[in-house]
Each structure stands twice: as C-alpha cells, then as structure tokens.
C-alpha positions in Angstrom: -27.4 3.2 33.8 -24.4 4.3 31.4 -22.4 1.4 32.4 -25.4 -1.0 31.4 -25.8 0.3 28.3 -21.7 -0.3 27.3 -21.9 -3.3 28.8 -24.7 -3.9 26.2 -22.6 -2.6 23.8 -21.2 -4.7 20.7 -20.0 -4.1 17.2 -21.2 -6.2 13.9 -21.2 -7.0 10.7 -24.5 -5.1 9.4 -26.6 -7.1 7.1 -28.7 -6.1 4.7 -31.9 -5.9 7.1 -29.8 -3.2 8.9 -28.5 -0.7 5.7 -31.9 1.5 5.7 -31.4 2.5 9.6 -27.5 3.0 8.9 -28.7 5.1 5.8 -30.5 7.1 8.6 -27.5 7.7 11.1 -25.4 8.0 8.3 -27.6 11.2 6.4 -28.0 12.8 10.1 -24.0 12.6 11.2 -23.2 14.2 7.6 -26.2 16.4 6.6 -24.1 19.6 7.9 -20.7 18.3 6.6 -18.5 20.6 4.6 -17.4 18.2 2.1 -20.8 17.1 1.4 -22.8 20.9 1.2 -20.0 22.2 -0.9 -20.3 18.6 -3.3 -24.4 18.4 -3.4 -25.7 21.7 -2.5 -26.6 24.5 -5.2 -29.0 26.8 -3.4 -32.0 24.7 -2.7 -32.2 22.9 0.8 -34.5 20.0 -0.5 -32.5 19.1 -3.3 -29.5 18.9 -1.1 -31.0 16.4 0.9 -32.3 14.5 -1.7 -28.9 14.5 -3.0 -27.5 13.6 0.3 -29.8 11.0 1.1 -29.0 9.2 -3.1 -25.2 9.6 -2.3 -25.7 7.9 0.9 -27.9 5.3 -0.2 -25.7 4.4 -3.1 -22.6 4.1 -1.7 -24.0 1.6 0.9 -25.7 -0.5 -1.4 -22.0 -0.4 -3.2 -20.4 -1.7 -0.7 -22.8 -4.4 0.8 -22.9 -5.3 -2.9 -18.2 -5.6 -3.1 -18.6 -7.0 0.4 -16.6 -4.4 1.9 -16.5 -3.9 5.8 -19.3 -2.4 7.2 -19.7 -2.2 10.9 -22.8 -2.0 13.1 -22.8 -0.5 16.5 -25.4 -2.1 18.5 -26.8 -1.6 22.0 -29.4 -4.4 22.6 -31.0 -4.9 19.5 -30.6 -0.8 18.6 -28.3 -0.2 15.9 -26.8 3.3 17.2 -23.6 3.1 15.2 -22.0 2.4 11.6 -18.5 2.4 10.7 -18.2 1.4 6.8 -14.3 0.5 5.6 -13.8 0.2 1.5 -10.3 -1.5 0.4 -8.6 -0.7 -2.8 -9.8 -4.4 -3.6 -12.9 -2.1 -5.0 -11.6 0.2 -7.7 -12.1 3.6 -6.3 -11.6 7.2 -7.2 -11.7 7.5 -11.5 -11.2 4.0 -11.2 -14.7 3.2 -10.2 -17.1 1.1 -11.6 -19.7 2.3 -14.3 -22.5 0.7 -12.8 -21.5 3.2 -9.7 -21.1 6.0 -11.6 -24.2 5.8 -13.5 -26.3 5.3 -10.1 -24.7 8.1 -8.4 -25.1 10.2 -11.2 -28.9 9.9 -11.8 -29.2 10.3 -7.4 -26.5 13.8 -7.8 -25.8 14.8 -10.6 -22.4 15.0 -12.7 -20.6 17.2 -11.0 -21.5 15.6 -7.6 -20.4 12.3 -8.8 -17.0 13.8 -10.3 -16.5 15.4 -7.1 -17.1 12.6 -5.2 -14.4 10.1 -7.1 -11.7 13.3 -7.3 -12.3 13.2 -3.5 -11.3 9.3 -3.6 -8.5 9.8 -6.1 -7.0 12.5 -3.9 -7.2 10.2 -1.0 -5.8 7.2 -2.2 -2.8 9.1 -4.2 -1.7 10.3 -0.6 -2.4 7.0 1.4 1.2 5.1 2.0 0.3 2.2 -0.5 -2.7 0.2 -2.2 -3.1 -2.2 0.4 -5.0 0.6 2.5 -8.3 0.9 2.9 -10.1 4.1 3.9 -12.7 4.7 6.6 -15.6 6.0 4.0 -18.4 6.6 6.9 -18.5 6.9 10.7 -21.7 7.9 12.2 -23.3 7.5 16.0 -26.7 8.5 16.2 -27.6 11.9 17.1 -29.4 10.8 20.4 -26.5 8.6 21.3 -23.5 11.1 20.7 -21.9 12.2 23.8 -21.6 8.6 25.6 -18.2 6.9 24.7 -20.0 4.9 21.8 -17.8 7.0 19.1 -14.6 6.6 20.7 -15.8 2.5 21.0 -17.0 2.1 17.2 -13.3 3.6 16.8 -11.9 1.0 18.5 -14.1 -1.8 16.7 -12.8 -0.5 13.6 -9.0 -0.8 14.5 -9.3 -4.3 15.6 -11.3 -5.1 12.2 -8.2 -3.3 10.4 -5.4 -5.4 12.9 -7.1 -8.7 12.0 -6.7 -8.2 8.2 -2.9 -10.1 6.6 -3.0 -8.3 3.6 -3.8 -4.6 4.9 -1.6 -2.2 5.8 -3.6 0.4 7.5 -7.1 2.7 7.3 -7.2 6.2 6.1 -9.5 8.7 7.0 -10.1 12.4 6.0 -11.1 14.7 8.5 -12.5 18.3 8.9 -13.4 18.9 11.9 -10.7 19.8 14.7 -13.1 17.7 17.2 -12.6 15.1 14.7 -9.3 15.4 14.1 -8.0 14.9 18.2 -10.6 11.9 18.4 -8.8 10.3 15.6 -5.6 11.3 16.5 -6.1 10.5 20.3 -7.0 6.6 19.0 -3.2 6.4 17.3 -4.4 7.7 13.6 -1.1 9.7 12.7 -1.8 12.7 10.1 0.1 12.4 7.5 -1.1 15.0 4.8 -3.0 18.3 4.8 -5.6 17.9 1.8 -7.7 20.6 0.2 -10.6 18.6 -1.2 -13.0 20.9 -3.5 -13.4 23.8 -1.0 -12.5 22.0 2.3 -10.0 21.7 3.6 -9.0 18.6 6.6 -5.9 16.3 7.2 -5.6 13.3 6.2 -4.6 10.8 8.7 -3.9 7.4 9.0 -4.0 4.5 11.3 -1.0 1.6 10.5 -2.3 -2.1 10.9 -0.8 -4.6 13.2 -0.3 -6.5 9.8 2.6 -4.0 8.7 4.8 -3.5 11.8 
C-alpha cells in the first residue's frame, strides 16, 4: 500500500485552484511554530490564528501574484504537500512592496508585519549572495507526515533550485533540531546561527548545481 501511494506520488506547480488547500497544510504545519507564536500571538488564542491564517494567506497570494515557485505535492489528485521558494527577484525584507505591507498589516498588525520583514532582512543579509532564493514554506499534511513524502517534496525542491541558470542556492531557517538533520541530511550546509525575534534556529543552505 505505501509503495502505491509513492509511486502515485508527483510534485507541481500549484495553481491558483490549489492555494486555499495549501493555505490549509500550510496554517496546520506552522500553527505551533516558534517564530510564528512569538510574531502573531499576544495572549488570545483566536486572534493568533486569525493572525496566522491572514499571514498565511497573504504571503501566498504574494507569491502566486510575483510568480515565485510554489510546489504542490500530489498523491492522485490529493494535494498533501507545498513547498513555496521566493527569489530576491521579489524585493524582500524592508525592501518589500507597499501593496504587501499594507495587506499584511490590516491581516497582523504592525508589529507582526515589521517582524515578519526584519525576519527576511536578517535572512537575506546572511545568505552567500542575491541570487538566492529562500525556502519561505514547507508543509506535508498532518495525516500524511511520517511517510517519506517530506523528505520527497525536499528533493522536488532541490531539483527545482538545480534547474535554475541564474541561482545560486536556497536558504532556509530552521528551529527545530528534527528539522535541522532533515535538512542537513538532504546536503543543506548551515552556515549561520540566527536569533530571529525570540527564536533562535540555524540558518542553512543548500548550493545550486548552477554555481559549482
């Protein structure tokens, strides 16, 4: 049965039919992440999630909007799996766009939203040059977890960044020590310790076929 369902297995572009179910795995892989309860949350557990679920939301809606990678994992016609990739081609961090800014701070607040592009800034000062993109989301659905599919959506992500001429490699920041040997055991190198708000994680980093 497990061997069925990877055989089944194949990674997409989304499209835009697809970004309210990868809003969904997306909110449930990162509702109990650090970064994101010490960004959005202030006491009350609704508001957090409402918070959560505008950030989310947003930031997909963004990057569908700049054409910026986003991956589906599918298994038949079940998407169980998003990766999403944002280049420096997109002004990130203070850099970003007003439109963006003004969005994300009606769906969190100010302080959320500064927190969120001082995350980005810090990122992107620390990545080896500004042809890098950086792996903003990776989420397998809850149900799903525990089957290979992560370590597989990994992999899809990798050959998207190998395929790209003018791209030198995909950062990612990390916080969990689980986290952390997954990327790490699929040739992501860490190449800074980062404390981002009140978390701290490494930031590592995965070199392109492009730039050997």
């Amino acid at each position: 049965m497990e061997q069925q369902a990877m055989e089944e297995c194949r990674a997409v572009y989304l499209t835009a039919e697809d970004l309210r179910i990868a809003a969904s795995i997306i909110y449930n892989a990162y509702h109990d992440d650090p970064f994101f309860i010490d960004t959005l949350f202030s006491g009350d557990q609704a508001q957090y999630e409402q918070k959560l679920r505008g950030a989310i939301r947003e930031e997909l809606n963004e990057l569908w909007q700049q054409e910026q990678a986003l991956i589906g994992m599918f298994v038949g016609e079940r998407l169980i799996g998003v990766a999403c990739i944002v280049t420096q081609q997109l002004p990130l961090g203070e850099a970003r766009f007003w439109h963006w800014r003004l969005k994300m701070l009606f769906s969190t607040g100010w302080y959320s939203t500064q927190a969120l592009m001082n995350k980005e800034t810090q990122i992107i000062e620390s990545l080896p040059s500004s042809q890098c993109g950086v792996l903003q989301f990776i989420a397998i659905a809850n149900v799903e977890q525990g089957k290979g599919y992560g370590s597989k959506l990994i992999n899809a992500v990798l050959s998207w960044c190998d395929e790209q001429p003018h791209l030198d490699g995909i950062g990612v920041f990390a916080n969990h020590q689980q986290h952390i040997e997954l990327f790490s055991s699929h040739h992501f190198e860490k190449i800074e310790s980062l404390a981002i708000g009140q978390v701290n994680g490494e930031l590592l980093f995965y070199k392109g076929a492009s730039s050997e």
